[in-house]
VEXDREN-2710 file (C-alpha; in Angstrom, 1 decimal):
% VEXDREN-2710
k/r/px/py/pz
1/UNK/25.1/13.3/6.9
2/UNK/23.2/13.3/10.3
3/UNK/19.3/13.3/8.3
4/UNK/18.1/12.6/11.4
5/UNK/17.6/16.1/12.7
6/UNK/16.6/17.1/9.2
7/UNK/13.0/16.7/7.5
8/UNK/12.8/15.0/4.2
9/UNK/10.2/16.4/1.9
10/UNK/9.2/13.2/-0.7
11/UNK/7.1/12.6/-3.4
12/UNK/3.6/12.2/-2.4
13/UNK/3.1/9.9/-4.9
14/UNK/6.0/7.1/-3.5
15/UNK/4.2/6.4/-0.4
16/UNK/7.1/3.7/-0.5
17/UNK/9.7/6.1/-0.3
18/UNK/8.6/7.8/2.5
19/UNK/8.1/4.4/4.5
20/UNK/12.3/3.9/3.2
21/UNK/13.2/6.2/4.8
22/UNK/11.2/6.3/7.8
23/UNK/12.4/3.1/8.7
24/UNK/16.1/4.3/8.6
25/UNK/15.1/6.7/10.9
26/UNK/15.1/10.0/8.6
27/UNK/12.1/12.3/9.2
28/UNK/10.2/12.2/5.5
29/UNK/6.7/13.7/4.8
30/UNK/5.0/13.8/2.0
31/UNK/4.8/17.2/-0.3
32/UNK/2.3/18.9/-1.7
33/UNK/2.6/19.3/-5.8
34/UNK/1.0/22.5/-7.3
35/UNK/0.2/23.7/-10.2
36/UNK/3.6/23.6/-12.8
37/UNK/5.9/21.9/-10.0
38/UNK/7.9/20.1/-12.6
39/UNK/8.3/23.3/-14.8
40/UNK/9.3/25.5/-11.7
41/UNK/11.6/22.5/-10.5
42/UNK/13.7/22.4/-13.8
43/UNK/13.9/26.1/-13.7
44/UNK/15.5/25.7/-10.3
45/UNK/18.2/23.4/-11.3
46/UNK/18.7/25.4/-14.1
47/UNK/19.9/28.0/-11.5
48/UNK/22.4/25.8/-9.8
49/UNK/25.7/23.8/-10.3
50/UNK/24.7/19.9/-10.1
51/UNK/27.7/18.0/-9.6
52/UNK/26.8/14.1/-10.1
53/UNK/29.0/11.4/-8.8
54/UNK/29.3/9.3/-12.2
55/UNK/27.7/6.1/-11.1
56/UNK/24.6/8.1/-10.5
57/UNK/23.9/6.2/-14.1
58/UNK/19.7/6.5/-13.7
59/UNK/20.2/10.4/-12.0
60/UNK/22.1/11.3/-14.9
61/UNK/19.8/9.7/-17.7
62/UNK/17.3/11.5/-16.2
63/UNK/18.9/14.6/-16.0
64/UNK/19.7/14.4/-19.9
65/UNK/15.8/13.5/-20.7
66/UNK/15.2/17.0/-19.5
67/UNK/17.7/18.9/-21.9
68/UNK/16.5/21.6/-23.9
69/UNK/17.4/22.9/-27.2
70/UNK/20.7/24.7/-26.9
71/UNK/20.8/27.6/-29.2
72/UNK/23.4/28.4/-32.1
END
């Protein structure tokens, strides 16, 4: 995928992530949260086709904890 040249934004939180990939030689810097960032991050997704490989087991559990109510 080449992530060299790219910049990683990670989770401010997971300093530990940011040193992961560091180390494997993929520009990552931590990102500033604001105000609602989960709420505005869902309704991204919502906008978009996610395709997920199906061994992606924990990605996909944690897409379906953020389900909503589907309508009648």
């Amino acid at each position: 995928m080449n992530l060299s040249k790219s910049t990683i934004m990670v989770d401010s939180a997971e300093p530990r992530s940011i040193q992961f990939f560091r180390e494997n030689n993929i520009n990552a810097k931590p990102c500033n949260k604001g105000k609602d960032s989960i709420k505005l991050g869902l309704m991204f997704l919502q906008d978009h086709l996610i395709i997920v490989n199906p061994r992606c087991v924990n990605f996909i559990e944690e897409l379906e904890n953020f389900s909503y109510v589907k309508s009648k």
